[in-house]
LUMSEKOL-190986 format. One record per residue (C-alpha): residue number from 1; residue in three letters; z, y, x. Coordinates in nm, 4 decimals, decimal comma. Last residue first. Layout:
<nodes>
- pos  code  c3  c2  c1
- NUM  Ala  Z  Y  X .
...
</nodes>
This chain:
<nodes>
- pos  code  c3  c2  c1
- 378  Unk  -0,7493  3,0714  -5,2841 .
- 377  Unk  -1,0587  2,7889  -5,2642 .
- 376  Unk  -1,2539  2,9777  -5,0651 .
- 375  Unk  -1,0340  3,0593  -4,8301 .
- 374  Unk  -0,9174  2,6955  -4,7832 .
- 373  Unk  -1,2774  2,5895  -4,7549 .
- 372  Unk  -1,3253  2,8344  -4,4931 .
- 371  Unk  -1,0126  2,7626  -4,3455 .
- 370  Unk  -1,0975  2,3377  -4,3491 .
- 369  Unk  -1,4568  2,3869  -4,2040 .
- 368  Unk  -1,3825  2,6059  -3,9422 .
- 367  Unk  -1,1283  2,3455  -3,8263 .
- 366  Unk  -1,4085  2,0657  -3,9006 .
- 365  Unk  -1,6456  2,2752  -3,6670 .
- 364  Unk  -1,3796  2,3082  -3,3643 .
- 363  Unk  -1,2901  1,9454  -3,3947 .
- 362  Unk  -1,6605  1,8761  -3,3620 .
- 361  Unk  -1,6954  2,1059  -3,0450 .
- 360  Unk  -1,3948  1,9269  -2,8406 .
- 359  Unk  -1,4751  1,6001  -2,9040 .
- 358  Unk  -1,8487  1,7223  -2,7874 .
- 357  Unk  -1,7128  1,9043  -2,4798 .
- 356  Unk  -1,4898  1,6000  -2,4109 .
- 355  Unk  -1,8129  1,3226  -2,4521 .
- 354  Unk  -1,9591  1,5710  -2,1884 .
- 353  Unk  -1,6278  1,5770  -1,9359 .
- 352  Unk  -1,6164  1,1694  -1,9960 .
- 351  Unk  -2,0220  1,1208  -1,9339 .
- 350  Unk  -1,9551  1,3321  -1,6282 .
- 349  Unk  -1,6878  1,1924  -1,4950 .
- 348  Unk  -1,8340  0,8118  -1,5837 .
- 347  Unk  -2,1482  0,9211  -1,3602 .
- 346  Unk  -1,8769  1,0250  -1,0544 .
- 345  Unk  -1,7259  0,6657  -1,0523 .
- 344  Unk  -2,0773  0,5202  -1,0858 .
- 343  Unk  -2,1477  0,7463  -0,7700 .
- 342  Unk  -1,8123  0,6187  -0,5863 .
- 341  Unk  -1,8497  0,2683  -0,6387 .
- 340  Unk  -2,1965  0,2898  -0,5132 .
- 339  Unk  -2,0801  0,4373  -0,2099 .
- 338  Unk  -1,7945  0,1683  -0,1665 .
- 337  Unk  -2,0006  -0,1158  -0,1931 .
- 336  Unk  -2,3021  0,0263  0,0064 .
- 335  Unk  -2,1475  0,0948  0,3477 .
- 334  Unk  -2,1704  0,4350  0,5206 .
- 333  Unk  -1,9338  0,3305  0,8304 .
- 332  Unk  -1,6874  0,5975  0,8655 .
- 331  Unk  -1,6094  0,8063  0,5716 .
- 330  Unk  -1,7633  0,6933  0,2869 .
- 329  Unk  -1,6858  0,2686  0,3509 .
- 328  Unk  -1,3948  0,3535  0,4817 .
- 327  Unk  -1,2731  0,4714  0,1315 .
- 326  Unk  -1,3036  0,0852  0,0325 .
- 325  Unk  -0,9807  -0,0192  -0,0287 .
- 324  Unk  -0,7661  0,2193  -0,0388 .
- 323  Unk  -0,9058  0,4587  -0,2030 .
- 322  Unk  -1,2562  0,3129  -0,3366 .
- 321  Unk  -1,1665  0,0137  -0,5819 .
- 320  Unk  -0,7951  0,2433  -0,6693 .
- 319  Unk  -1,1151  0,5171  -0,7558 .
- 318  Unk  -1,2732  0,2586  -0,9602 .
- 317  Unk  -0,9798  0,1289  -1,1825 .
- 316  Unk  -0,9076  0,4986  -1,2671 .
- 315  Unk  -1,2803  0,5968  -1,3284 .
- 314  Unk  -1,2622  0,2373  -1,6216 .
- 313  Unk  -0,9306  0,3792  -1,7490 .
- 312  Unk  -1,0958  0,7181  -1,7962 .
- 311  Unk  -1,4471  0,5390  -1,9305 .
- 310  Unk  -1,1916  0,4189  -2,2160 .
- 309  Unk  -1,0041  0,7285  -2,2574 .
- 308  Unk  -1,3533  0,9514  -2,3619 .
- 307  Unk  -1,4093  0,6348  -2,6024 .
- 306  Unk  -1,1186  0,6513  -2,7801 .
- 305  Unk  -1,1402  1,0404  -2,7434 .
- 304  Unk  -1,4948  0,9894  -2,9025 .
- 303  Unk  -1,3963  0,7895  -3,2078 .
- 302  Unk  -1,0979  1,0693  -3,2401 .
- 301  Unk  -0,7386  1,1184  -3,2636 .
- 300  Unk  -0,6333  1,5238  -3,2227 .
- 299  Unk  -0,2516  1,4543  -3,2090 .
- 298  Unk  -0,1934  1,1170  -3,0077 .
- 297  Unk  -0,4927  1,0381  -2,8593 .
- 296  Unk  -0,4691  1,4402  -2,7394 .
- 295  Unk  -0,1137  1,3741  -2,5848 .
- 294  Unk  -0,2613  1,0606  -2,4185 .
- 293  Unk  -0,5111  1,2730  -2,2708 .
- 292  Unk  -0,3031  1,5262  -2,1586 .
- 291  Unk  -0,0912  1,2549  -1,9530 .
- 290  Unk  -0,4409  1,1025  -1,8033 .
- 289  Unk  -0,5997  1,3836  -1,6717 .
- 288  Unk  -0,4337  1,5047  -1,3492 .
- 287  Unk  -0,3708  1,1570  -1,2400 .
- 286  Unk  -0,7716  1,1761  -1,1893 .
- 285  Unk  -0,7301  1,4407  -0,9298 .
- 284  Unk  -0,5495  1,1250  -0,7407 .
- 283  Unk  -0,8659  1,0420  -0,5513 .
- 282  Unk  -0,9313  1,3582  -0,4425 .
- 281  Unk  -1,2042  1,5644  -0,5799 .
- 280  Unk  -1,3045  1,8614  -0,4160 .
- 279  Unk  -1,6337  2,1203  -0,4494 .
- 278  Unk  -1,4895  2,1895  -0,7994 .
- 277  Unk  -1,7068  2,1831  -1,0701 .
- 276  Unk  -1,6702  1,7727  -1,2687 .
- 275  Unk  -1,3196  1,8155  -1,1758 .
- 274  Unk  -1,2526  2,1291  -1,3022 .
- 273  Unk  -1,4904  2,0557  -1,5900 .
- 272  Unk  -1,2497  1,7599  -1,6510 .
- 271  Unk  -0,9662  1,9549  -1,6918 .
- 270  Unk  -1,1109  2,1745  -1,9050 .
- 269  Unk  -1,2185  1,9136  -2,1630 .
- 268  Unk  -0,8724  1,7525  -2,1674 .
- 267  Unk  -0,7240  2,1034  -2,1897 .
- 266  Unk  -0,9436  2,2050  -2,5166 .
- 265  Unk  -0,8661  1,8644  -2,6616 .
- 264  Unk  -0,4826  1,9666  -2,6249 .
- 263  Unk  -0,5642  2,3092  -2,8079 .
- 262  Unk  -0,7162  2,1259  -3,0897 .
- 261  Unk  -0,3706  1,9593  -3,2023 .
- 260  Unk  -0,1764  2,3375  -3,1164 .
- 259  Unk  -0,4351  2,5235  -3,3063 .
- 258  Unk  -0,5379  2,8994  -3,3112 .
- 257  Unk  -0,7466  3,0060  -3,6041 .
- 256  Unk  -0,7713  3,3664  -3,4501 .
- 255  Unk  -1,0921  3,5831  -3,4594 .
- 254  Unk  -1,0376  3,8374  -3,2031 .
- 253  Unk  -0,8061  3,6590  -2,9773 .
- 252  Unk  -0,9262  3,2900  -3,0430 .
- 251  Unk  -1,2942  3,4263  -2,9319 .
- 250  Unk  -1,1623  3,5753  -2,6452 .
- 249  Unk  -0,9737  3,2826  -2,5129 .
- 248  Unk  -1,2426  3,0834  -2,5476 .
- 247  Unk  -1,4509  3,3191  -2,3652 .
- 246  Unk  -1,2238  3,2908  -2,0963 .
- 245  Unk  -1,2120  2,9559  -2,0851 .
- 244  Unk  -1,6519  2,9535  -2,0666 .
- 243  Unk  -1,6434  3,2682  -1,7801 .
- 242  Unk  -1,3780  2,9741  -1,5789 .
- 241  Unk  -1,7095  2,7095  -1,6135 .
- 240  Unk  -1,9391  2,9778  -1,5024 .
- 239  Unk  -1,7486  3,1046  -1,2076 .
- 238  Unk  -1,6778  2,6944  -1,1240 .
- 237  Unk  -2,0701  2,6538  -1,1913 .
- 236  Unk  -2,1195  2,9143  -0,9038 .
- 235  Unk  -1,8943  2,7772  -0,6402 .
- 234  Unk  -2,0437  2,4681  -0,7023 .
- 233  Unk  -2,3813  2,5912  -0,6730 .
- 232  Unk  -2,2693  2,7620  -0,3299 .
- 231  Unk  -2,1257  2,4479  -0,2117 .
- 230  Unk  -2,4233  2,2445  -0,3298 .
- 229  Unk  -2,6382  2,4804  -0,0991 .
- 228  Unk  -2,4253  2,4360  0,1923 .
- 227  Unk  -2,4898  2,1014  0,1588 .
- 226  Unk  -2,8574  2,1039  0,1124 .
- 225  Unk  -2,9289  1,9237  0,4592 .
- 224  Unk  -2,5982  1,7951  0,6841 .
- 223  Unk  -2,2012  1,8343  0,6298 .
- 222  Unk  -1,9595  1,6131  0,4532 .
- 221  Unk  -1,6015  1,6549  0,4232 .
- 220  Unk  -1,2878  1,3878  0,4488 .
- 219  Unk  -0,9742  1,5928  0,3439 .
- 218  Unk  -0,6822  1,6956  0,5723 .
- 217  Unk  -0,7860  2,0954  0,4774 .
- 216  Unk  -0,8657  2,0755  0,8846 .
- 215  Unk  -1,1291  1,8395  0,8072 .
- 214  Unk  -1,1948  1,4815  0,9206 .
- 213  Unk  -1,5498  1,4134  0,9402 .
- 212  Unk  -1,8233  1,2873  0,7157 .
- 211  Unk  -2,1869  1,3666  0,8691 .
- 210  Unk  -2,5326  1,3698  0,7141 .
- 209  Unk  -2,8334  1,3508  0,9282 .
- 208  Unk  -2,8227  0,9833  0,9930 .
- 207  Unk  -3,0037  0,9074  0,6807 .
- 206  Unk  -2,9964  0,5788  0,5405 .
- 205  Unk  -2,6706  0,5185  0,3759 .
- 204  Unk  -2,5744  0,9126  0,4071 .
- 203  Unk  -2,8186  0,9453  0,1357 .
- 202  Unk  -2,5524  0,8031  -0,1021 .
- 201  Unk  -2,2821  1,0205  0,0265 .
- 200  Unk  -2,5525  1,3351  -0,0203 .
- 199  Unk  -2,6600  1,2756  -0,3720 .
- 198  Unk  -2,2660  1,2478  -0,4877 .
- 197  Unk  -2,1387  1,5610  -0,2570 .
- 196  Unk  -2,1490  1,7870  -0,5892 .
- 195  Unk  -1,9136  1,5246  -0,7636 .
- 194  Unk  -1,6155  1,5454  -0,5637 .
- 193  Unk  -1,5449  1,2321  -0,3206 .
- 192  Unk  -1,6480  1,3449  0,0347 .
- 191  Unk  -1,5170  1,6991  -0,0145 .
- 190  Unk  -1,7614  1,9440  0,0048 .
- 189  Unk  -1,5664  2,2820  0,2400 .
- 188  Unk  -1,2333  2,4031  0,2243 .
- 187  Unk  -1,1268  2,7340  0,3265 .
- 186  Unk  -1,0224  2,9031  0,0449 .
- 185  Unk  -0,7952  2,6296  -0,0760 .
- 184  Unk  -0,5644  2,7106  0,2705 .
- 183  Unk  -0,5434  3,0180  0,1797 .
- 182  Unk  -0,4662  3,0196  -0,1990 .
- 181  Unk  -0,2133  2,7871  -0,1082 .
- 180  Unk  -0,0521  3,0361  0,1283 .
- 179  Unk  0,0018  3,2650  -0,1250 .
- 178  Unk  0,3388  3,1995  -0,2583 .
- 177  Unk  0,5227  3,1239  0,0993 .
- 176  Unk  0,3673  3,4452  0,2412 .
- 175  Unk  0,5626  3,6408  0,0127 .
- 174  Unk  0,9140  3,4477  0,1648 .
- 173  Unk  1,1245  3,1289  0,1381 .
- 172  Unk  1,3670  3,1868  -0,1014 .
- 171  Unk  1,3205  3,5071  -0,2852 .
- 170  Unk  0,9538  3,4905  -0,2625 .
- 169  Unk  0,9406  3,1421  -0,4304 .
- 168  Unk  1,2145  3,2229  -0,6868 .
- 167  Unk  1,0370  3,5418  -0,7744 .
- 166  Unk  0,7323  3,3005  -0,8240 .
- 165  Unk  0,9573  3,1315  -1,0791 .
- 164  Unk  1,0579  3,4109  -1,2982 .
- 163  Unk  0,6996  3,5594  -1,2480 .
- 162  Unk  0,5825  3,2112  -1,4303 .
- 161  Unk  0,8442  3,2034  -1,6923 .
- 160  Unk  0,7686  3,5356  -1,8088 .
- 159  Unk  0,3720  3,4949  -1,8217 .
- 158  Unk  0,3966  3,1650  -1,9820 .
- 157  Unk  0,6692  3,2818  -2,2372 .
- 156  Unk  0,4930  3,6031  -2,3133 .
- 155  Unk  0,1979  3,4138  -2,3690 .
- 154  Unk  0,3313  3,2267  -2,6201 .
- 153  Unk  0,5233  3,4984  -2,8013 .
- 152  Unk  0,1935  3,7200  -2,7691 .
- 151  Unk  0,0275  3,4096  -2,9804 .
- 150  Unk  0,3462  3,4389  -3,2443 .
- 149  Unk  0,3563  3,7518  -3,2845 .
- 148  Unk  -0,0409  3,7690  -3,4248 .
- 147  Unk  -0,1991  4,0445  -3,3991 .
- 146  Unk  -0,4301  3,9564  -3,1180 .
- 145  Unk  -0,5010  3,6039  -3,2830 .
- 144  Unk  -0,4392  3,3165  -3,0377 .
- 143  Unk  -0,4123  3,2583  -2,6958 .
- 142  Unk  -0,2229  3,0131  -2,5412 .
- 141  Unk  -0,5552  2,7950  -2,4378 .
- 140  Unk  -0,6403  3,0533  -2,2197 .
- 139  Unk  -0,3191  2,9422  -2,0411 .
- 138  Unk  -0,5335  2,6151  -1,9173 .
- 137  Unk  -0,6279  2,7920  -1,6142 .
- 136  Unk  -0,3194  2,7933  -1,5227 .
- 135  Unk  -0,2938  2,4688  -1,4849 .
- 134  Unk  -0,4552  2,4394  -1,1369 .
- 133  Unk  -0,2497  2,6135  -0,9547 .
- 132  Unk  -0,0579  2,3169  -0,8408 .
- 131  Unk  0,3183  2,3092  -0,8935 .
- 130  Unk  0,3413  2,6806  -0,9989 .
- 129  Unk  0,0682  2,6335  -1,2477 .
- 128  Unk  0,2717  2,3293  -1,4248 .
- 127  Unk  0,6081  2,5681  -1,4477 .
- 126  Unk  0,3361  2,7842  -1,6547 .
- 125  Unk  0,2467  2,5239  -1,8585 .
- 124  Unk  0,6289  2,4520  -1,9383 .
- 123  Unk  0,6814  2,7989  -2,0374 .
- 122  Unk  0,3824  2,7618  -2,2935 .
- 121  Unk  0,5244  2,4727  -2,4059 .
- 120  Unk  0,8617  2,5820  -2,4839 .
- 119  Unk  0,6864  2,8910  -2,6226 .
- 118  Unk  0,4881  2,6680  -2,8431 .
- 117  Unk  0,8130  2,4212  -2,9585 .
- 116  Unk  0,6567  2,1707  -3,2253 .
- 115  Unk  0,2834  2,1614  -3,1753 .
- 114  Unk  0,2797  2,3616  -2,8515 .
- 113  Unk  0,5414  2,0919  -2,7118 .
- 112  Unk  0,2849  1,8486  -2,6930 .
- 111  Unk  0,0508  2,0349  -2,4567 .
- 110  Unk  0,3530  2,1267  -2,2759 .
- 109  Unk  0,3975  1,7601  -2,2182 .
- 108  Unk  0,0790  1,6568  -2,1270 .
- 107  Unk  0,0607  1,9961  -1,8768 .
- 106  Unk  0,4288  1,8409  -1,7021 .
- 105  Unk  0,2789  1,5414  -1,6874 .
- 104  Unk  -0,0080  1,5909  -1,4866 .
- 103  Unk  0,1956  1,8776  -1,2822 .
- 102  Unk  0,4391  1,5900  -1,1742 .
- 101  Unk  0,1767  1,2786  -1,1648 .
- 100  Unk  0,0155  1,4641  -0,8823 .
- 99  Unk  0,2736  1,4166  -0,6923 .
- 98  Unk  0,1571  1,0976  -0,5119 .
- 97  Unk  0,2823  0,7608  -0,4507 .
- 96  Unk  0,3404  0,6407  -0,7613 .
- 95  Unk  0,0579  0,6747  -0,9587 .
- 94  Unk  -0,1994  0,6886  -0,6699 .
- 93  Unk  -0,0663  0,3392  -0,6007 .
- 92  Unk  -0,3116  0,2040  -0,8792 .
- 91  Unk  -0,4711  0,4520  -1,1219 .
- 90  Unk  -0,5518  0,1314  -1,3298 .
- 89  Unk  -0,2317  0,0542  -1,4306 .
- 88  Unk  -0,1057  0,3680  -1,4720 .
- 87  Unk  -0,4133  0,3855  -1,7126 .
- 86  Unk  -0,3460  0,0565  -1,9181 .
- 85  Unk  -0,0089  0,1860  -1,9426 .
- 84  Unk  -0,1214  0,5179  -2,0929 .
- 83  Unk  -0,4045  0,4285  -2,3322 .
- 82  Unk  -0,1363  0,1487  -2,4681 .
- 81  Unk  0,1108  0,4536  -2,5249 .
- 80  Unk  -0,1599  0,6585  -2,6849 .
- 79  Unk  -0,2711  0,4132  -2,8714 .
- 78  Unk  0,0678  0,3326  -2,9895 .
- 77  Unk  0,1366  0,6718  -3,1230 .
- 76  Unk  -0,2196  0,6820  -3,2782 .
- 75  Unk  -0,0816  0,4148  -3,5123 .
- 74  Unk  0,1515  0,5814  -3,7154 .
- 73  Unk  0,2501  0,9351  -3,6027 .
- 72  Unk  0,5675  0,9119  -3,8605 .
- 71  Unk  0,7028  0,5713  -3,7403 .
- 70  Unk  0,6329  0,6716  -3,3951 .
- 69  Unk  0,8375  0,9725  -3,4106 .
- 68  Unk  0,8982  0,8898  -3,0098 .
- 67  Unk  0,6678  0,6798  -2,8196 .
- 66  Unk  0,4520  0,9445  -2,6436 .
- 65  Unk  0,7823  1,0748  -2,5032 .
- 64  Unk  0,8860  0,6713  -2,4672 .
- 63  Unk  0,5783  0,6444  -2,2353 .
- 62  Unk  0,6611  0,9570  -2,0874 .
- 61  Unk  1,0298  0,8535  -1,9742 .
- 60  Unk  0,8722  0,5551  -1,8201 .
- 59  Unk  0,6378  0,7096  -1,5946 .
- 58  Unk  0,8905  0,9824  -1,4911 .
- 57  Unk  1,0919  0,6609  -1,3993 .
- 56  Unk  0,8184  0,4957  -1,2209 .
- 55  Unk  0,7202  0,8471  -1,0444 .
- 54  Unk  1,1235  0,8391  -0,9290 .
- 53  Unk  1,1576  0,4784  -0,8652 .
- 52  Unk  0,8416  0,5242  -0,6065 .
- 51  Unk  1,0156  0,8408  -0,4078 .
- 50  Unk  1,3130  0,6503  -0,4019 .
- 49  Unk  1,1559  0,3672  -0,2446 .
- 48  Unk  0,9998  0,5818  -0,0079 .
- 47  Unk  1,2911  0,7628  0,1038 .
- 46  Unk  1,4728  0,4298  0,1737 .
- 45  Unk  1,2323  0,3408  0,3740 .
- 44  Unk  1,2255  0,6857  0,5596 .
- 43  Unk  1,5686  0,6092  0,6394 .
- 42  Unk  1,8079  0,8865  0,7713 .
- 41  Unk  1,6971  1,1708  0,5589 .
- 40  Unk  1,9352  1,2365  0,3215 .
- 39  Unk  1,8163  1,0035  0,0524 .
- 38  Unk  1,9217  1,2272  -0,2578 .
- 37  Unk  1,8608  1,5564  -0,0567 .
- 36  Unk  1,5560  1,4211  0,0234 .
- 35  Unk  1,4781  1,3336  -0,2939 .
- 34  Unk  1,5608  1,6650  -0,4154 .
- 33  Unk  1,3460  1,8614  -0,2126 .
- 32  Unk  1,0414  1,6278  -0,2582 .
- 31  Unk  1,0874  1,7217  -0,6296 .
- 30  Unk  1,1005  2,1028  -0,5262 .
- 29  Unk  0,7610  2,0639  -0,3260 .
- 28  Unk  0,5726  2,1454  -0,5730 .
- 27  Unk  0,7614  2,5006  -0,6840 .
- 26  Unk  0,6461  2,5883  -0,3306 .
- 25  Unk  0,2760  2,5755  -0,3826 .
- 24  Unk  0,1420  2,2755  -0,2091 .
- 23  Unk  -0,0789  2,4160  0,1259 .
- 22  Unk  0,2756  2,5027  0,2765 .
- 21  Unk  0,3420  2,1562  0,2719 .
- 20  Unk  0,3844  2,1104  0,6619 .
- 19  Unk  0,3399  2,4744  0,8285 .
- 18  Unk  0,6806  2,4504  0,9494 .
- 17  Unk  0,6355  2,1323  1,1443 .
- 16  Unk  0,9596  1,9906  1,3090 .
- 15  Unk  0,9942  1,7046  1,1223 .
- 14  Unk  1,3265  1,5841  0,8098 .
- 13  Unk  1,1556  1,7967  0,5112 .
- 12  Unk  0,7918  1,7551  0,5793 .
- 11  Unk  0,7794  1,4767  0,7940 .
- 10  Unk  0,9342  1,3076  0,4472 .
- 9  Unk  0,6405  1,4397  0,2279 .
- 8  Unk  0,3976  1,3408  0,5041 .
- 7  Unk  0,5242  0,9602  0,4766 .
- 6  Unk  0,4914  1,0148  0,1202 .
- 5  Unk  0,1400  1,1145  0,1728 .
- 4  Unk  0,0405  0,8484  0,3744 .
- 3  Unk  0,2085  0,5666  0,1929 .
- 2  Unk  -0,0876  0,3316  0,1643 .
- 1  Unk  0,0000  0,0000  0,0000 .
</nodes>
């Protein structure tokens, strides 16, 4: 089992680097923080197991989240708790060995709490952003009518919470503590795995002109013909894809008709158009996906979520196939059965982020459906 990351986590806290972790924003390193403390250093065994009971446990505690009520959500609930273990399952060691599954499940939970609790939610999300950035693209999702007190009480509680905990950061371990993520993302270049570098992994089977090498973001990247291109196409579908939230956002503002259950489709679709644009994909980017997705199983059931979390257990069960067990295969020695693992891994991302988009556009139409039949009716 590969414990590369954990075995950075505990050079982290115990070594004698102080740039170590500073690429994870600092609110994501508070759960190696505590382990430590827990462990105190003297085995890194013993960290290690601990660092495996605690994803289990988080694990566990989410399957009886999904769980709960069940008598009243019916049969969705146990979807979503089958989609769930059958996804752990798949997603392999990156489960447990990663903390990925923090922010992943801290953005399936807010998602959930915006049905029942919205600021709770919202102020959840925004935790989520401080852990990994990413989430906080999914605040456009908060918005809702511009006169509405409940939509500014959501975004209130996302903006609030977040300054509260970026105070923290700057409080505690200085201003260049909160931006040196945004640093260190700046300079990456096409990760081996993300979608863009697809065409150019496979032509790295025969053509001698590409080259995967080690980067200083401690990610395998590619260089050779039309790379620099798909960097600069990447670049520009991310622009694109972040102009698309935004107009969401908009649209909600002006015209209302917020919704907690569509909201969650909204962040499964978004998530996967970060994946689907962003010139890196790690293996455990897919961790990212799965809580949310159970949430929308749960509250927005659909024929195409079904089959949106089918293709996600099926990408899970690749990317354990190619990390650890065939990753070589990209980075050293160009051989066929990881490669083709990978591009049929990349195909079902973009089959799932289109089959989201159209989940996501046919709950829209059957919302604006039921108000104008509502209207019309009173």
């Amino acid at each position: 089992m590969p414990v590369g990351d954990v075995a950075y986590y505990f050079h982290a806290q115990f070594g004698n680097d102080p740039s170590a972790m500073t690429e994870y924003p600092h609110a994501g390193t508070w759960p190696v923080e505590l382990l430590a403390w827990i462990t105190g250093g003297e085995s890194r065994d013993a960290f290690y197991v601990t660092f495996i009971i605690f994803c289990l446990l988080l694990d566990a505690a989410f399957l009886a989240f999904l769980l709960r009520r069940h008598h009243l959500a019916g049969r969705h609930a146990y979807v979503a708790a089958w989609f769930w273990i059958f996804f752990g399952t798949a997603a392999g060691h990156i489960f447990i060995l990663r903390l990925d599954l923090v922010p992943g499940l801290a953005v399936g939970i807010a998602a959930a709490l915006l049905v029942s609790h919205p600021t709770w939610g919202a102020g959840l999300l925004a935790f989520a952003t401080t852990i990994k950035l990413w989430p906080g693209v999914l605040a456009a999702g908060l918005v809702g009518r511009y006169n509405d007190s409940r939509s500014w009480a959501r975004l209130l509680s996302f903006v609030g919470t977040g300054i509260a905990l970026c105070t923290v950061t700057v409080a505690t371990a200085g201003w260049e503590r909160l931006t040196s993520p945004l640093s260190y993302q700046s300079e990456r270049g096409l990760q081996v795995e993300s979608i863009a570098a697809t065409p150019f992994i496979h032509a790295a089977l025969n053509d001698s002109a590409y080259e995967v090498f080690y980067a200083p973001s401690k990610s395998f990247e590619i260089t050779g013909p039309g790379v620099d291109t798909a960097i600069a196409l990447s670049s520009q579908a991310m622009i694109l894809l972040i102009g698309v939230v935004l107009a969401w956002a908009v649209w909600h503002f002006i015209r209302g008709d917020w919704d907690p259950h569509l909201t969650a489709v909204f962040f499964v679709a978004v998530i996967l158009g970060l994946i689907v644009v962003n010139k890196v994909f790690s293996p455990q980017y897919i961790v990212w996906l799965g809580p949310v997705l159970a949430v929308a199983l749960r509250s927005a059931p659909s024929k195409l979520g079904y089959a949106t979390a089918t293709l996600t257990v099926l990408a899970a069960a690749l990317g354990t196939f190619i990390f650890p067990f065939h990753y070589w295969d990209l980075v050293y020695e160009q051989l066929p059965a990881g490669v083709n693992a990978l591009v049929v891994r990349n195909v079902l991302i973009l089959v799932m982020f289109v089959l989201s988009v159209v989940w996501l556009a046919n709950d829209v139409r059957k919302e604006v459906r039921q108000r104008r039949g509502a209207a019309e009716a009173a």
